[in-house]
C-alpha positions as CSV (number, residue, x, y, z in Angstrom):
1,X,24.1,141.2,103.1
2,X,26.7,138.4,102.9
3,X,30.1,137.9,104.3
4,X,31.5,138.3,100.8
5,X,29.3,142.1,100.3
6,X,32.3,144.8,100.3
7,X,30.4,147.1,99.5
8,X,29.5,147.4,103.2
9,X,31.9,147.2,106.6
10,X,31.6,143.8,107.6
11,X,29.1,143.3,110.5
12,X,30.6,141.5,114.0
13,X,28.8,138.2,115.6
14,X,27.4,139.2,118.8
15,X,29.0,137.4,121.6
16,X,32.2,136.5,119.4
17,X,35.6,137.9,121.2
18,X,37.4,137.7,117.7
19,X,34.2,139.9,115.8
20,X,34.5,142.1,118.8
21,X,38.1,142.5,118.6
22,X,38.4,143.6,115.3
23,X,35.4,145.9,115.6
24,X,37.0,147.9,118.0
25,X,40.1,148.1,116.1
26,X,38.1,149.5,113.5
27,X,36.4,151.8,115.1
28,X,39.6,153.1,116.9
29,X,41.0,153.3,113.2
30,X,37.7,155.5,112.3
31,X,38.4,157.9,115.0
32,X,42.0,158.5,114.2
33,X,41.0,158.9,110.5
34,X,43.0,155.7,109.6
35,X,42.0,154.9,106.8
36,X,45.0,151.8,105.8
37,X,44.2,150.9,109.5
38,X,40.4,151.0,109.4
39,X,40.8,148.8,105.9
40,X,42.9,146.0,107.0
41,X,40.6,145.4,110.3
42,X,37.9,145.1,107.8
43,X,40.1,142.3,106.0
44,X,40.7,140.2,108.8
45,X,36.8,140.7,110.1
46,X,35.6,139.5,106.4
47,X,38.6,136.8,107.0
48,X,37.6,136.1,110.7
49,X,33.2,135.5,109.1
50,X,34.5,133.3,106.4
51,X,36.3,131.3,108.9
52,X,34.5,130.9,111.8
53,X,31.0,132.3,111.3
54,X,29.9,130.5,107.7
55,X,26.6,128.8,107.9
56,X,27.5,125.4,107.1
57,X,24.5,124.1,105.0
């Protein structure tokens, strides 16, 4: 899977505060059956990958 797969929730960076951040957020989204919620954390974790966690080649 790549950064850029939506067809999947986006997966955090171990270790990462940010990834860990927005995990939560989407998890707490999840539980409260959030769905707007649950999709915008997804955003800014696809957002946060591309930025910060792109294997520079």
């Amino acid at each position: 899977m790549t950064p850029d797969d939506i067809t999947r929730p986006p997966c955090p960076v171990p270790g990462c505060a940010a990834c860990t951040e927005l995990a939560e957020r989407r998890e707490v989204a999840q539980a409260e059956y959030d769905r707007s919620a649950e999709t915008d954390a997804n955003v800014l974790l696809r957002q946060h990958l591309r930025r910060e966690h792109r294997a520079h080649g």
